[in-house]
PQR file with spaces between the fields and no chain letter, atoms N, CA, C, O and H, PARSE charges and radii, in Angstrom:
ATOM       1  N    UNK     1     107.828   73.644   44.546 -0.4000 1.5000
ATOM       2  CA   UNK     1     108.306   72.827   45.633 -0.0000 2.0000
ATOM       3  C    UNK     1     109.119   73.706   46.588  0.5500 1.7000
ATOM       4  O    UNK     1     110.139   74.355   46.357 -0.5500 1.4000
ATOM       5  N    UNK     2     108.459   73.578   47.644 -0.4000 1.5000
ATOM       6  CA   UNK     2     109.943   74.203   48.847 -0.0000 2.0000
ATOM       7  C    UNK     2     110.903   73.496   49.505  0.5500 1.7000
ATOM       8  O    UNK     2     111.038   72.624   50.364 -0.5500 1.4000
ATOM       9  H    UNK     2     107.630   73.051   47.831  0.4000 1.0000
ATOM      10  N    UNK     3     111.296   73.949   49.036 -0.4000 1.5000
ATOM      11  CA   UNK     3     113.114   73.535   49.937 -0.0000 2.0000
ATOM      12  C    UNK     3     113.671   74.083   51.245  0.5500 1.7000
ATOM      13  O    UNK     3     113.744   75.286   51.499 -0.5500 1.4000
ATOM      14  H    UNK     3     111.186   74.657   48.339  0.4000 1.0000
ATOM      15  N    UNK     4     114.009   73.220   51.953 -0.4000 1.5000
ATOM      16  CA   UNK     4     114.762   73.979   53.570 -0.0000 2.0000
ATOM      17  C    UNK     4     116.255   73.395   52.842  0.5500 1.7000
ATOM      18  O    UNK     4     116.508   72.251   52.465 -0.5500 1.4000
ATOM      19  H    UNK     4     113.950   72.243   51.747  0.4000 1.0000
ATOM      20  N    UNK     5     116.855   74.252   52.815 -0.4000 1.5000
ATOM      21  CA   UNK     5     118.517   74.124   52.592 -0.0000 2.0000
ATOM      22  C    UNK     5     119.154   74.347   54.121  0.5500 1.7000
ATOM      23  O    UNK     5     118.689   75.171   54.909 -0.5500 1.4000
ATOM      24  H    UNK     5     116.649   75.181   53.122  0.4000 1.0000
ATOM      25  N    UNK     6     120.313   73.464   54.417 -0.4000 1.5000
ATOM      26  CA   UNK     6     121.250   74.016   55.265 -0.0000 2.0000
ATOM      27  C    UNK     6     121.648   75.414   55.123  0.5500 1.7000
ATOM      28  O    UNK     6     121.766   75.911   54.003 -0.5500 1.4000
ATOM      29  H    UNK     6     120.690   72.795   53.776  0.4000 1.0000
ATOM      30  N    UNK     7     121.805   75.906   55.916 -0.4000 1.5000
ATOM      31  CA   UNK     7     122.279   77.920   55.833 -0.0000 2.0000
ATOM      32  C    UNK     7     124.023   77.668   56.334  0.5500 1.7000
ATOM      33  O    UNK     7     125.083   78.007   55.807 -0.5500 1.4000
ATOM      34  H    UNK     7     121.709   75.502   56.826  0.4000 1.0000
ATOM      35  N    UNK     8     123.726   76.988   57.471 -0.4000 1.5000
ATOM      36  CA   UNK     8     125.339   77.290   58.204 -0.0000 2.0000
ATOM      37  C    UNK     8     125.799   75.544   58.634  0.5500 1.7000
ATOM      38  O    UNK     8     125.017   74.615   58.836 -0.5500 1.4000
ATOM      39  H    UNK     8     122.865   76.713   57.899  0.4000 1.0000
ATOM      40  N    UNK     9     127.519   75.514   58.687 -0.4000 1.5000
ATOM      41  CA   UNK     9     127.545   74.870   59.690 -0.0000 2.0000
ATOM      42  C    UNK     9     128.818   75.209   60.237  0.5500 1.7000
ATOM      43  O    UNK     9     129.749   75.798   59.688 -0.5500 1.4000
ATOM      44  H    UNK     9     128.154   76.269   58.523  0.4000 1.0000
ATOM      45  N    UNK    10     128.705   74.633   61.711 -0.4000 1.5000
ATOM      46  CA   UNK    10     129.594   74.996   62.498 -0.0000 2.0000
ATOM      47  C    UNK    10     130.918   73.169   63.016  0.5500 1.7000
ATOM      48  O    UNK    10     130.611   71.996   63.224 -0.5500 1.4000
ATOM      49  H    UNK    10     127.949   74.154   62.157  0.4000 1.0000
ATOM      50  N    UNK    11     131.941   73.718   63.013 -0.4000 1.5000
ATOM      51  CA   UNK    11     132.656   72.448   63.670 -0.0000 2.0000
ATOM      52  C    UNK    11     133.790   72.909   64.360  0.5500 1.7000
ATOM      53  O    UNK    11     134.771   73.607   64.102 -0.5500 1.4000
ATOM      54  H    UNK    11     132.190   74.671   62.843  0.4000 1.0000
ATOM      55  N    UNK    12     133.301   72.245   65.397 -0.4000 1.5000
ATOM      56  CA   UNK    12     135.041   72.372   66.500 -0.0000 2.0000
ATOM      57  C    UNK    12     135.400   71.423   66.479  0.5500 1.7000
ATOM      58  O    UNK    12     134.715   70.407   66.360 -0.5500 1.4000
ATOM      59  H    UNK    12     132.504   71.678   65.606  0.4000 1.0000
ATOM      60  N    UNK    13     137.005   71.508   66.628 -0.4000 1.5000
ATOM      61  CA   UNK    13     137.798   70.157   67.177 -0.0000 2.0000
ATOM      62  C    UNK    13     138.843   70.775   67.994  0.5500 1.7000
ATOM      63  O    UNK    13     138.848   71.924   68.435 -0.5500 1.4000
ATOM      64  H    UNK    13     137.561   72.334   66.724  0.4000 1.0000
ATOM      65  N    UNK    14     139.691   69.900   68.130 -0.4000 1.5000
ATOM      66  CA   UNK    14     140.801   70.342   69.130 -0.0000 2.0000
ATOM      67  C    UNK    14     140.644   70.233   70.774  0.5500 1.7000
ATOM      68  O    UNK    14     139.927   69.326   71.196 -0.5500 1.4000
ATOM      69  H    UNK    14     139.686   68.966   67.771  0.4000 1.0000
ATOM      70  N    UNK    15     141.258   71.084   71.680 -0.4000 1.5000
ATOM      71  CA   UNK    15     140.961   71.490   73.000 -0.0000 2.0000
ATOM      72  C    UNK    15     141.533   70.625   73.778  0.5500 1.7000
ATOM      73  O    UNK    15     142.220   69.734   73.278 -0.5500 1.4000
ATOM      74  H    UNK    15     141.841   71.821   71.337  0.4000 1.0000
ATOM      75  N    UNK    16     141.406   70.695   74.768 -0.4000 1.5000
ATOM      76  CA   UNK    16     142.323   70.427   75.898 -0.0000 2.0000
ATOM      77  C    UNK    16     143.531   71.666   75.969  0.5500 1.7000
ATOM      78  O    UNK    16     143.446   72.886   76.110 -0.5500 1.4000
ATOM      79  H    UNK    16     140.848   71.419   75.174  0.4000 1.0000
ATOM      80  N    UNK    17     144.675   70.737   75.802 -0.4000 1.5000
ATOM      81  CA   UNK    17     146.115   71.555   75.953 -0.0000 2.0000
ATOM      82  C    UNK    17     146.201   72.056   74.771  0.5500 1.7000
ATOM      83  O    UNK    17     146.373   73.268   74.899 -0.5500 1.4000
ATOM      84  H    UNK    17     144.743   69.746   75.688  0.4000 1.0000
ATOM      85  N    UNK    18     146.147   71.506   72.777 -0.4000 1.5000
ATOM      86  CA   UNK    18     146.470   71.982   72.131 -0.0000 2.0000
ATOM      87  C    UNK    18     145.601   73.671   71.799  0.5500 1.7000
ATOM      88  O    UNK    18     146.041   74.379   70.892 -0.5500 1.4000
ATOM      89  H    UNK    18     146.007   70.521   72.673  0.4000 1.0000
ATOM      90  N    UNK    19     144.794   73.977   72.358 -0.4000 1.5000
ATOM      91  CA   UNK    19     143.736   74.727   71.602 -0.0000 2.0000
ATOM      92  C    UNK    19     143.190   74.361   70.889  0.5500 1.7000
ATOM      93  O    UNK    19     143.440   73.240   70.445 -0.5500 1.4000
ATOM      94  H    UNK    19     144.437   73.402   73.094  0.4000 1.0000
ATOM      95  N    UNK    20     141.901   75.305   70.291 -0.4000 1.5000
ATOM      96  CA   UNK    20     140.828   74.740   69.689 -0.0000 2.0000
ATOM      97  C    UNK    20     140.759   75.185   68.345  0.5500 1.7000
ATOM      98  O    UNK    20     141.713   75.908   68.060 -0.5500 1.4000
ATOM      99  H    UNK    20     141.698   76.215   70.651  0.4000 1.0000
ATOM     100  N    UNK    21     140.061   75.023   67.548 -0.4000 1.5000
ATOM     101  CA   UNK    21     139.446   75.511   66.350 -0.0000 2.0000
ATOM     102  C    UNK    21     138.063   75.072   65.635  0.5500 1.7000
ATOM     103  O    UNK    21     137.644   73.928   65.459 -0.5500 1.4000
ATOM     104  H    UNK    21     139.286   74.436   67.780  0.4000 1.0000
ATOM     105  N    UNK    22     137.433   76.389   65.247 -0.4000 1.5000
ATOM     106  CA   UNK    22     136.199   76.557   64.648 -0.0000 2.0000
ATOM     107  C    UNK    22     135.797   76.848   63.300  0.5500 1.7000
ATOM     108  O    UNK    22     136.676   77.457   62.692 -0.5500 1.4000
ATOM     109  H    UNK    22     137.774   77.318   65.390  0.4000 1.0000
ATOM     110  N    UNK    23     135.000   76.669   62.787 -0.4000 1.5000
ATOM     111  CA   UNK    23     134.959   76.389   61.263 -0.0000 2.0000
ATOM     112  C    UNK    23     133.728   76.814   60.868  0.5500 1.7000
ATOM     113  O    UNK    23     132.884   75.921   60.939 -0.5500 1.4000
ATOM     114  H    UNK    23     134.285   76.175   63.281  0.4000 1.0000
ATOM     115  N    UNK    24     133.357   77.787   60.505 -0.4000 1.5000
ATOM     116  CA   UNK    24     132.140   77.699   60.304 -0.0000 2.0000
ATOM     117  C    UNK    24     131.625   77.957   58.630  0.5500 1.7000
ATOM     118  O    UNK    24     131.686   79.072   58.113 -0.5500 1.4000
ATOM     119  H    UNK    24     134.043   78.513   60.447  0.4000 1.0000
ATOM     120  N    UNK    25     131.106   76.698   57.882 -0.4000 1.5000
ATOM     121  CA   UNK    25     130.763   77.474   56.745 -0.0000 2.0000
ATOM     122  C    UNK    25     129.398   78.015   56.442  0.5500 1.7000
ATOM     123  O    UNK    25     128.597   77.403   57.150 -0.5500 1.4000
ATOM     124  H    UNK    25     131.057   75.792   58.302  0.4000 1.0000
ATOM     125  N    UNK    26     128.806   78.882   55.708 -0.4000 1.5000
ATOM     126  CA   UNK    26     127.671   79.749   55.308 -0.0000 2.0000
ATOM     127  C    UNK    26     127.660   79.559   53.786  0.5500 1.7000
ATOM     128  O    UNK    26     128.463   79.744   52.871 -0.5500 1.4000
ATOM     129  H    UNK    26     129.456   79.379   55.133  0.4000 1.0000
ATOM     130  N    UNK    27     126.100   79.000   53.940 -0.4000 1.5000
ATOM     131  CA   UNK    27     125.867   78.957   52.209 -0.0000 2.0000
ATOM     132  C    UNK    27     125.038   80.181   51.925  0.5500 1.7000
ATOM     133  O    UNK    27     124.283   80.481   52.850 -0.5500 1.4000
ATOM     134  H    UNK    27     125.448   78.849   54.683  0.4000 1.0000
ATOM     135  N    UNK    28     125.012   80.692   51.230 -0.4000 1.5000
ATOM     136  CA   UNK    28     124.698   81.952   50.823 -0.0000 2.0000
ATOM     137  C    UNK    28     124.304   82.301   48.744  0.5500 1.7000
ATOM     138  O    UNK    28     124.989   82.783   47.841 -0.5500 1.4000
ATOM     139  H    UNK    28     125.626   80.449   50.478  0.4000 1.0000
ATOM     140  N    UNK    29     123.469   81.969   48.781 -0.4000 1.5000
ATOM     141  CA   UNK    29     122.913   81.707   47.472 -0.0000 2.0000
ATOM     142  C    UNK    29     123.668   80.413   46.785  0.5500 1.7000
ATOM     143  O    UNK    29     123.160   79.314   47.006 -0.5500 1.4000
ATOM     144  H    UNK    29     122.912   81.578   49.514  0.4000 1.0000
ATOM     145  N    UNK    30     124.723   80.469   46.055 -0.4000 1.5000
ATOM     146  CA   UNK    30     125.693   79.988   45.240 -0.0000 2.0000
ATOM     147  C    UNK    30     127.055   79.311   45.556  0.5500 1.7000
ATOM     148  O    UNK    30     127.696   78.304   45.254 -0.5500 1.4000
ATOM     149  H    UNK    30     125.136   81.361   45.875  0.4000 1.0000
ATOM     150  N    UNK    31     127.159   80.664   46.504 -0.4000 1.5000
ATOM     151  CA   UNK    31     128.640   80.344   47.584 -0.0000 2.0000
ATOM     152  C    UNK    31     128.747   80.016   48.753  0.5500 1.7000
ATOM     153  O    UNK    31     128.242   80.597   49.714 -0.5500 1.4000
ATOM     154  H    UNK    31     126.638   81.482   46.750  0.4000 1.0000
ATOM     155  N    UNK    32     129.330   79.177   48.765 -0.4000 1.5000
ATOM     156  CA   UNK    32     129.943   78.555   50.088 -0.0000 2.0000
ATOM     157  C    UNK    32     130.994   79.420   51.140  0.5500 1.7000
ATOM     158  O    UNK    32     132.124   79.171   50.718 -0.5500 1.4000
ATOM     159  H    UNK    32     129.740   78.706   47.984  0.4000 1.0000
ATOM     160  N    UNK    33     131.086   80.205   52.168 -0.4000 1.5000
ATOM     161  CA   UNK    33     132.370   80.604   52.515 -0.0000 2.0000
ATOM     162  C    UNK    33     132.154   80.267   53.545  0.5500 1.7000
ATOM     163  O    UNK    33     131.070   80.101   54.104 -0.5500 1.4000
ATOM     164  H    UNK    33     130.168   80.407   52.511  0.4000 1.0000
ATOM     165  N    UNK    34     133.514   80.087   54.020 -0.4000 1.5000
ATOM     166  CA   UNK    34     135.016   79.419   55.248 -0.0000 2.0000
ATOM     167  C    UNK    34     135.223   80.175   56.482  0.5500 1.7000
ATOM     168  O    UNK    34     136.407   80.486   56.611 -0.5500 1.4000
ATOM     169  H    UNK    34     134.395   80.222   53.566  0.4000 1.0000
ATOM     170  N    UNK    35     134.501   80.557   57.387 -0.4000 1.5000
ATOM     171  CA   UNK    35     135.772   81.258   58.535 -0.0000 2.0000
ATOM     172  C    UNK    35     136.555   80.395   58.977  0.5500 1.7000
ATOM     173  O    UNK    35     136.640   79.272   58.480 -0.5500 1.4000
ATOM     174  H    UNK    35     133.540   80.304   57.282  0.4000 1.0000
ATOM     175  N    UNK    36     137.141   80.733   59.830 -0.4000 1.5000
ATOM     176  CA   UNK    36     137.789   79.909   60.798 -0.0000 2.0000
ATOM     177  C    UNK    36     138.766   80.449   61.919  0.5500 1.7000
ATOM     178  O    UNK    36     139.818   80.997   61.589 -0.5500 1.4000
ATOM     179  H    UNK    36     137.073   81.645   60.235  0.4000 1.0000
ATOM     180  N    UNK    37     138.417   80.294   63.236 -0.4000 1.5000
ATOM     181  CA   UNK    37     139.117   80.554   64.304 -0.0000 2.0000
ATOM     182  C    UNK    37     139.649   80.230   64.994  0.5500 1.7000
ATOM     183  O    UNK    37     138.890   79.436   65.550 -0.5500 1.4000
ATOM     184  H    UNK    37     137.563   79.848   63.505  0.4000 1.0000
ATOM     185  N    UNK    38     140.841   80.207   65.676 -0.4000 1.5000
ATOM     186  CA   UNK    38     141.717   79.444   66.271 -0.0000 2.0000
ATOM     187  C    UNK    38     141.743   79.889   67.999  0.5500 1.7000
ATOM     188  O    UNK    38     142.112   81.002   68.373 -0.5500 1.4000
ATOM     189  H    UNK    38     141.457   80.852   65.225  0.4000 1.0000
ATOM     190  N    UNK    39     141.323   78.896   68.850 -0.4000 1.5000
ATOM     191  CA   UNK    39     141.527   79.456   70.251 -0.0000 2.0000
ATOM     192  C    UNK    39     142.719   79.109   71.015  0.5500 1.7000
ATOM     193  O    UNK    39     142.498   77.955   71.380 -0.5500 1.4000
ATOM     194  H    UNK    39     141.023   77.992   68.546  0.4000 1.0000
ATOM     195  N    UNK    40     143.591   79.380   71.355 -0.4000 1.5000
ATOM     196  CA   UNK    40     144.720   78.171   72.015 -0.0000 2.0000
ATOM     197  C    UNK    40     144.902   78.261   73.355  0.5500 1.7000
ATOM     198  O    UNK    40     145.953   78.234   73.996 -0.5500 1.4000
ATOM     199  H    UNK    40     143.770   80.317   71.058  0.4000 1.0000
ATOM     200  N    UNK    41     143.617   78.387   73.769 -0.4000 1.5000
ATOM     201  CA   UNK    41     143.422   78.314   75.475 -0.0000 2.0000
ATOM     202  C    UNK    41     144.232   79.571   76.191  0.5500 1.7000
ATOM     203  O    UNK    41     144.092   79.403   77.402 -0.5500 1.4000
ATOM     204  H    UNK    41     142.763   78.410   73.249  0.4000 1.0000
ATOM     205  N    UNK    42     144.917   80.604   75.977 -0.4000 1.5000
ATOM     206  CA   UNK    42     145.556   81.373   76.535 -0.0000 2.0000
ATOM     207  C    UNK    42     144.954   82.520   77.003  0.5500 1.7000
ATOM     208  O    UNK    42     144.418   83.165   76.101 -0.5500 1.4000
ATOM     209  H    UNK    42     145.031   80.741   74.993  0.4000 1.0000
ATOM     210  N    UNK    43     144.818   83.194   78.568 -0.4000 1.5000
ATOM     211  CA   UNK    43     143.737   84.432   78.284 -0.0000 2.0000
ATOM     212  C    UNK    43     144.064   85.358   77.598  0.5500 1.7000
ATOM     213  O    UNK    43     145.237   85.454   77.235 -0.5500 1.4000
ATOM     214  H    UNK    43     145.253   82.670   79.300  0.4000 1.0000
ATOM     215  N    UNK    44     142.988   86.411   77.187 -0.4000 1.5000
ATOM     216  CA   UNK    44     143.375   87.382   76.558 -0.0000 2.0000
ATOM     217  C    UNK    44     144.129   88.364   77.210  0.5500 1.7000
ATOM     218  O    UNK    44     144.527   89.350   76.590 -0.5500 1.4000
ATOM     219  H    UNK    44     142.035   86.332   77.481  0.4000 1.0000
């Protein structure tokens, strides 16, 4: 049987005035891992 598994997912919330944040998890055989980035609207 073949299977399509989810690989990634991505979620923002936040924005406007507070800044934002991104989430992205990656399944990867077994494991699950977490980034996560924080934008807070300010330029670089």
């Amino acid at each position: 049987m073949n299977k399509k598994l989810i690989q990634k997912i991505i979620i923002e919330y936040g924005g406007f005035f507070g800044g934002a944040e991104r989430r992205t998890l990656i399944h990867d055989g077994e494991d699950i891992f977490v980034e996560r980035e924080f934008y807070n609207g300010l330029p670089d």
